[in-house]
C-alpha positions as CSV (number, residue, x, y, z in Angstrom):
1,X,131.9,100.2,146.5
2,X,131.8,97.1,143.9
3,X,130.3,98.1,140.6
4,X,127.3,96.8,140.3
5,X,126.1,97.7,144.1
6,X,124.9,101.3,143.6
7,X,121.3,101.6,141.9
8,X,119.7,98.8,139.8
9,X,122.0,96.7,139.3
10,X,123.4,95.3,136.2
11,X,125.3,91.9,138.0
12,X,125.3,89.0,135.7
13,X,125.5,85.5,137.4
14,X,127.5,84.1,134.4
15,X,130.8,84.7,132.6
16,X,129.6,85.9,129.0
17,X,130.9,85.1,125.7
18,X,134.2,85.2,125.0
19,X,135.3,85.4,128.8
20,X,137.4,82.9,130.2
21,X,136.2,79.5,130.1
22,X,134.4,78.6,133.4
23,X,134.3,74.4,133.4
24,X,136.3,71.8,132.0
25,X,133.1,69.5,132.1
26,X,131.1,69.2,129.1
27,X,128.1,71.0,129.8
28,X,124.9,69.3,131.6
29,X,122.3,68.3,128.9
30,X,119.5,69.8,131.6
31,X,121.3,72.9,131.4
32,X,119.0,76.3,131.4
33,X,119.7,79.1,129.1
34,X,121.4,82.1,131.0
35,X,118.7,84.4,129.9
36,X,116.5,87.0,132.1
37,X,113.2,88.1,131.2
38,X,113.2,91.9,131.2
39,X,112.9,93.4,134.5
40,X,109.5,94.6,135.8
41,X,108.7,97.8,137.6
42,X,108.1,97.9,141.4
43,X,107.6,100.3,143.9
44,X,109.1,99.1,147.8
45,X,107.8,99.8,150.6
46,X,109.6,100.3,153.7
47,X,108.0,103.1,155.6
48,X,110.5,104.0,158.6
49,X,112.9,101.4,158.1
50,X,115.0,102.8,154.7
51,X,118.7,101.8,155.8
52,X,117.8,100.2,159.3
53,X,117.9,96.6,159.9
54,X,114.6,95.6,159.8
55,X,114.5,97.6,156.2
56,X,117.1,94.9,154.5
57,X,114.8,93.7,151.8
58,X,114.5,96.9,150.7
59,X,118.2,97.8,151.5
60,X,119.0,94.7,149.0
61,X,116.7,95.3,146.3
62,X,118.5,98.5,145.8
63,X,121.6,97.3,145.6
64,X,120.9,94.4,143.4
65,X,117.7,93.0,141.6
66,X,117.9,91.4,138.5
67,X,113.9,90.2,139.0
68,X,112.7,93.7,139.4
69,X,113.3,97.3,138.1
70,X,113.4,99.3,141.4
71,X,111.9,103.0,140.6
72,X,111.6,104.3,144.1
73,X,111.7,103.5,147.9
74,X,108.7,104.4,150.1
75,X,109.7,106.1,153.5
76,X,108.3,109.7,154.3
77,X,110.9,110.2,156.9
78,X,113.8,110.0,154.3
79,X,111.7,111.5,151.4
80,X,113.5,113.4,149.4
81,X,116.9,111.7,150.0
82,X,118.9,109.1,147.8
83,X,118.7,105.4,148.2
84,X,122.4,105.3,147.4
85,X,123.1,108.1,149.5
86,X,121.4,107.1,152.7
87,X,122.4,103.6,152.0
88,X,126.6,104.0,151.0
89,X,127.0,107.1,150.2
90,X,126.9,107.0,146.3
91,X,123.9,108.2,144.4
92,X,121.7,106.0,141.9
93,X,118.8,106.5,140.2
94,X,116.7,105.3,142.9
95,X,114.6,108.2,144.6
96,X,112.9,107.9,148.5
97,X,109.5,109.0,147.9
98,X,107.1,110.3,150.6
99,X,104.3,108.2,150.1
100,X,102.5,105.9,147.6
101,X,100.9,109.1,145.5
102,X,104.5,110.6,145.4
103,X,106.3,107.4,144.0
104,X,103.0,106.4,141.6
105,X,104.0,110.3,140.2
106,X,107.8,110.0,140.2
107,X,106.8,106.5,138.3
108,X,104.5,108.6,135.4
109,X,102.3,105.3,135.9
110,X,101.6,102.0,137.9
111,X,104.3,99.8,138.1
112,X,104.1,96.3,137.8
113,X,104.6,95.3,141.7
114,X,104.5,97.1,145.1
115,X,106.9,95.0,147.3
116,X,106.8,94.9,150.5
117,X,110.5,95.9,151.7
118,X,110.1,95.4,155.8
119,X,111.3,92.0,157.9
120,X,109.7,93.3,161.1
121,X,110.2,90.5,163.8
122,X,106.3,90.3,164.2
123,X,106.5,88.8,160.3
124,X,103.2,90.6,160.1
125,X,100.8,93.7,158.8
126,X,99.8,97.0,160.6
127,X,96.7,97.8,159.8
128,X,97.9,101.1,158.0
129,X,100.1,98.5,156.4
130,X,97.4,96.5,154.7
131,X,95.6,99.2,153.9
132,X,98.3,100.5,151.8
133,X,98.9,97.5,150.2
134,X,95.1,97.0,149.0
135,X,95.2,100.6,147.6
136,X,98.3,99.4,145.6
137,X,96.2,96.2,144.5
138,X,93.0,98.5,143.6
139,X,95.5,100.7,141.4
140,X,96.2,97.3,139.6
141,X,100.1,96.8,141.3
142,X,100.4,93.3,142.1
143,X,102.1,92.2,145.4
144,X,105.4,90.9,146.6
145,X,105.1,90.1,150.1
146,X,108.1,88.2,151.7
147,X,106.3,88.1,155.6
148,X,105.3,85.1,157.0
149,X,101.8,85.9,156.8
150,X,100.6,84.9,153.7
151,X,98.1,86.7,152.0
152,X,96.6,85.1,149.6
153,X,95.0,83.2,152.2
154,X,93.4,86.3,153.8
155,X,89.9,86.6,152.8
156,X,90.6,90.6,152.3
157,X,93.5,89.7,149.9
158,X,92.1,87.4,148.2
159,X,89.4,89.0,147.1
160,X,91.0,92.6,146.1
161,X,93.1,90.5,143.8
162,X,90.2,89.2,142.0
163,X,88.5,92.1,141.3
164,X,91.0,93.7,140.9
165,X,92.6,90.9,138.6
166,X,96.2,91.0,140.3
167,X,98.9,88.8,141.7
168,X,100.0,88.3,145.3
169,X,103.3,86.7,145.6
170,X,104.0,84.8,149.0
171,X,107.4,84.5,149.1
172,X,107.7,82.8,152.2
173,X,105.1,79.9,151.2
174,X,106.9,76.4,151.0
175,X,105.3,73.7,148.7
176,X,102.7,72.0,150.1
177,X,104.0,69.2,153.3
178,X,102.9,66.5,151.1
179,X,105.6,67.7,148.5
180,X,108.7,68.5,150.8
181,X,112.0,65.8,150.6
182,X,114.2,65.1,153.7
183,X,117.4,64.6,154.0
184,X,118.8,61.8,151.5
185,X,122.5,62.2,151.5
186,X,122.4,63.1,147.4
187,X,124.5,65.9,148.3
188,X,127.7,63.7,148.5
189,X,126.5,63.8,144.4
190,X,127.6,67.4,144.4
191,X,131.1,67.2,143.4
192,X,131.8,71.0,143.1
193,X,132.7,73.0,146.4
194,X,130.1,74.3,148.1
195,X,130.8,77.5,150.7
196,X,128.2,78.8,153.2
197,X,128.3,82.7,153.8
198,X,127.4,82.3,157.8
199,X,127.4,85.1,160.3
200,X,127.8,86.1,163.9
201,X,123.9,87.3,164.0
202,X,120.6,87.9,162.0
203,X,120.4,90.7,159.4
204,X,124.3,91.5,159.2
205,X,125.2,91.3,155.5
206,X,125.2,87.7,154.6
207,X,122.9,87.7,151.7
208,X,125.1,91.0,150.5
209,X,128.4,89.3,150.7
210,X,127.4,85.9,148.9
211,X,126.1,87.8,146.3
212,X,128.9,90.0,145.9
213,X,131.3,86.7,146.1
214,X,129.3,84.9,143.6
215,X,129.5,88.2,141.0
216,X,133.3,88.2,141.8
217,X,134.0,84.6,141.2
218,X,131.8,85.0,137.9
219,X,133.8,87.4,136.9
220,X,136.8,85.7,137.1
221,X,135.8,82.5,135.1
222,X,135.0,80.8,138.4
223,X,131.3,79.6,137.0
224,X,129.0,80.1,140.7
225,X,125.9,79.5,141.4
226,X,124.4,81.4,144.2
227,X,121.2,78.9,146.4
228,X,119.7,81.4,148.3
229,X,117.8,80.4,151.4
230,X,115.7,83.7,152.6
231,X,112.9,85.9,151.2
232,X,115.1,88.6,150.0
233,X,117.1,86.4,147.7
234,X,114.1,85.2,146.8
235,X,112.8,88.6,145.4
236,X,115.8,89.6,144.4
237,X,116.1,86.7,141.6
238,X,117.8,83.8,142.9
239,X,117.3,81.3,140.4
240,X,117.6,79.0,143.0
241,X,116.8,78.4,146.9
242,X,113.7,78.3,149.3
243,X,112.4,80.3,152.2
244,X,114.1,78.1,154.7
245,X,112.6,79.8,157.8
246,X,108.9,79.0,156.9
247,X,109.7,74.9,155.9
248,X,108.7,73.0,158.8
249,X,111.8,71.7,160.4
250,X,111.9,67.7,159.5
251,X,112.2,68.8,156.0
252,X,114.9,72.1,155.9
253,X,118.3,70.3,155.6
254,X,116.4,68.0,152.9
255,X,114.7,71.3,150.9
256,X,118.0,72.8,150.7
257,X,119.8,69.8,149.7
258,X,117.3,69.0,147.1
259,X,117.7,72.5,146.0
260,X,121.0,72.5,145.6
261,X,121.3,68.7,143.6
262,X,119.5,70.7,141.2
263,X,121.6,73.5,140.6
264,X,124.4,71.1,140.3
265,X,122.4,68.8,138.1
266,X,121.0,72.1,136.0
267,X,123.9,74.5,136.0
268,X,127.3,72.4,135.9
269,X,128.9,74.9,138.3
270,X,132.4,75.4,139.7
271,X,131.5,76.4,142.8
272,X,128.1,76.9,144.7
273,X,127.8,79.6,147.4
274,X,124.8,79.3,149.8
275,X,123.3,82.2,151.7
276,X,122.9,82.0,155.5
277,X,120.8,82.8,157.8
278,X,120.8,84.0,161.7
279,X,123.6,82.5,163.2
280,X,124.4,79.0,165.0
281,X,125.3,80.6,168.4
282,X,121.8,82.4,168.3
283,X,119.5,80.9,170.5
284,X,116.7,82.5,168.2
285,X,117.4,81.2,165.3
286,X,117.9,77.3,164.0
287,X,118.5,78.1,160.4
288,X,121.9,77.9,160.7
289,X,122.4,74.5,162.0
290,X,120.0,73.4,158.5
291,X,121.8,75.0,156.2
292,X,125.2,72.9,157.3
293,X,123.5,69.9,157.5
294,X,121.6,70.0,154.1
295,X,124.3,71.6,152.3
296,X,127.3,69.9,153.9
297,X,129.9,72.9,153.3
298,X,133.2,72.4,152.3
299,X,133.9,76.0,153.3
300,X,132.4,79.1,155.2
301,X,132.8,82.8,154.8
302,X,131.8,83.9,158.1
303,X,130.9,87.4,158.5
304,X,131.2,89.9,161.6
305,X,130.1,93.1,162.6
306,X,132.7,94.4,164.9
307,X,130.7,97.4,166.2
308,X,127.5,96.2,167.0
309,X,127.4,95.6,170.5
310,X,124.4,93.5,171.1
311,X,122.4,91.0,168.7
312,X,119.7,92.5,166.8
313,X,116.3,92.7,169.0
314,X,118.5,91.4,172.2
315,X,119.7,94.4,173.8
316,X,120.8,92.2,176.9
317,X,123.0,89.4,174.4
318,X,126.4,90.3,173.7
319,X,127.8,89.5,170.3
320,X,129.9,86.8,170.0
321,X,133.6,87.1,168.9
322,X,134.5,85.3,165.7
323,X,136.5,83.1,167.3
324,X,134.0,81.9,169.3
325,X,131.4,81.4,166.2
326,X,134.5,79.9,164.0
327,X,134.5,77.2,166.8
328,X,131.3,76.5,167.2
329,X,130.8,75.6,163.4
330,X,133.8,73.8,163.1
331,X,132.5,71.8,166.1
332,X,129.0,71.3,165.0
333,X,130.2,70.7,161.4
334,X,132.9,68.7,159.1
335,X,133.8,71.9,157.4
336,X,136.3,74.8,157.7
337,X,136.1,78.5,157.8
338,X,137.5,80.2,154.9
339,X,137.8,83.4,155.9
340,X,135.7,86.7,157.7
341,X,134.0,89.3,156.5
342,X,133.4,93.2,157.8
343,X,129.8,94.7,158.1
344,X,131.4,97.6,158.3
345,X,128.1,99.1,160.6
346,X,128.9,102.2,163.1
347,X,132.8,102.2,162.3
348,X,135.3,104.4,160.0
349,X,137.1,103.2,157.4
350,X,140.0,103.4,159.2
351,X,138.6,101.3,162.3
352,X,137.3,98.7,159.0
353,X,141.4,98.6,158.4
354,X,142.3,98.3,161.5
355,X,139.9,95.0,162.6
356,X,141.1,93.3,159.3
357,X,144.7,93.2,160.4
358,X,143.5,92.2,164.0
359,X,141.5,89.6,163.1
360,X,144.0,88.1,160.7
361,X,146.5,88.0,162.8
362,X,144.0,86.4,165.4
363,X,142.4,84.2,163.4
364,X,145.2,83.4,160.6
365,X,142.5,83.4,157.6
366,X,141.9,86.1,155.2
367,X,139.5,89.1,156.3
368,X,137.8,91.6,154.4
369,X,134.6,93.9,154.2
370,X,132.5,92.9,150.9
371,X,131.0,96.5,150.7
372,X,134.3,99.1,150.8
373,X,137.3,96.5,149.8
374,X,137.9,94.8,146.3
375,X,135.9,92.1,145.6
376,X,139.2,90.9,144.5
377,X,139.8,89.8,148.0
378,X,136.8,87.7,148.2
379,X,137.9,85.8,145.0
380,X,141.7,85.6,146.7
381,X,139.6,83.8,149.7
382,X,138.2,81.7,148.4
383,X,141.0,80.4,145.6
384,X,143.7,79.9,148.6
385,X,141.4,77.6,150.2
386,X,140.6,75.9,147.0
387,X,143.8,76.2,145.3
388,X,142.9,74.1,141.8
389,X,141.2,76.9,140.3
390,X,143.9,79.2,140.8
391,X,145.9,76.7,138.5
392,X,143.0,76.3,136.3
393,X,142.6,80.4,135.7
394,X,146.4,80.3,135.2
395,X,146.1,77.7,132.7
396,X,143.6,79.2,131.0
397,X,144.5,82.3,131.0
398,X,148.2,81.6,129.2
């Protein structure tokens, strides 16, 4: 496993001093600092869905938040267990608690936040659910809440965060309509690559592997900014990037290019990675087809789970082969698949080996799982398709 990936992580989105130099442009003059406020504590909730699908914002805010200090996982059936553990097998400091008194103790306080770390399909609160969450708001936690109800316009919410003189953080809430952009074509302005992490379905790794690939590329002197495009991201600290599955759909291929013009125009990158979401074959989901239009990709990671059978919450839809996706988005799209990544769900590490060499011989582009290989191999990726780097790191590095 990458390091970095087990427990709070300590990933840095840029190269730091004295590393090897990341642009040959003069820097932008609307440049941020690459600073981070220190982390605040949170509590996550994710009451029978620790490690499951439906759990993933929790799942990723234990392997990586640079926004928030994770001190424990809520979810009685696991209590007791190790977020590492139950997650990839290598222990952190991250305890599963049993319930909210248990973690509030293992804490020796109130945390800052109590995030809710669930994506159920509904996009909504159980009643238990909110209850919970107002008990956390009496305490004086203030709320993360990445559904697509909003809660600061529920008169219940609302008002438990006034008396109780807290925060609640809709993550999903897009800027008011009157504020939105459409498309405007500014992206051609974006003269670094840009490379979309896509997939073959919802909720199978995408966010994991562009983050991972951004880290790596970092770390080589590759400067990469990360645009997320999903809640989780969001919480997780993406400096930049939007809820795209809450923007009304006129304005989600103009949002993210906006969004992305200003990383560009802020950050002077090498190459920007954008997060996916669902995937363009899945008749759910539109996402996908919005983030290729507003970002215009000049590459895509795609990634795969070979042993998940059917798409998530479609027990009667097959998954479709990568071969099958790769030509679809080469169809729909003027762009080309990099390369394929493994979710590595429900196989062995030797069945992982074994669909790496088959799909590179199939598909005659470089294959790898994120999670259990080097993330050498995602840098390798990425610099034979954009081979100027490669001669750039070279360069500087004689």
């Amino acid at each position: 496993m990458p390091p970095g990936f087990s427990g709070h992580s300590t990933l840095r989105p840029y190269p730091l001093e004295g590393e090897l130099p990341t642009s040959t442009r003069p820097p932008s003059p609307n440049a941020r600092p690459h600073t981070l406020p220190v982390a605040a504590s949170a509590i996550v909730y994710c009451e029978a869905n620790f490690g499951t699908i439906d759990g993933k914002t929790a799942n990723g805010l234990v392997r990586y938040s640079q926004k928030y200090k994770i001190l424990s996982v809520i979810d009685s059936g696991k209590a007791g267990l190790n977020t590492g553990m139950v997650l990839d097998g290598t222990p952190n400091t991250i305890p599963i608690c049993r319930d909210l008194a248990a973690a509030l103790k293992h804490a020796g306080g109130v945390p800052d936040y109590f995030i809710f770390g669930i994506a159920p399909a509904s996009g909504r609160l159980s009643p238990r659910e909110r209850t919970i969450m107002l008990e956390a708001m009496r305490l004086g936690m203030n709320i993360v809440n990445g559904l697509h109800e909003f809660l600061n316009d529920d008169p219940e919410f609302a008002t438990a965060s006034v008396l109780a003189n807290v925060t609640i953080l809709d993550v999903r809430k897009p800027r008011p309509q009157m504020g939105l952009r459409t498309f405007s074509g500014r992206i051609a302005e974006v003269t670094c690559p840009r490379i979309a992490v896509l997939g073959t379905d919802c909720a199978i790794g995408k966010r994991t592997t562009a983050t991972i690939l951004t880290q790596a590329l970092n770390d080589r002197g590759v400067k990469t900014v990360m645009v997320g495009t999903g809640q989780t991201g969001l919480i997780q600290g993406a400096r930049y990037g939007i809820a795209l599955d809450a923007v009304p759909s006129q304005f989600c291929a103009g949002e993210l290019e906006a969004t992305i013009v200003e990383a560009f125009e802020a950050e002077n990158p090498d190459i920007i990675v954008v997060e996916g979401q669902g995937a363009l074959s899945h008749p759910a989901y539109s996402t996908s087809s919005f983030i290729l239009r507003g970002s215009c990709p000049d590459g895509v990671v795609l990634q795969h789970a070979p042993g998940r059978a059917n798409r998530c919450d479609f027990a009667t839809m097959a998954m479709p082969t990568p071969a099958s996706e790769i030509n679809l988005i080469e169809t729909f799209a003027n762009t080309k698949v990099i390369g394929l990544t493994i979710n590595h769900e429900n196989m062995t590490s030797a069945e992982v080996d074994t669909a790496i060499s088959r799909y590179e011989g199939e598909l005659d582009i470089p294959v790898t799982d994120a999670l259990t290989r080097s993330p050498e191999r995602l840098v390798d990726m990425v610099l034979a398709a954009f081979p100027a780097f490669g001669v750039a790191l070279t360069a500087g590095a004689g």
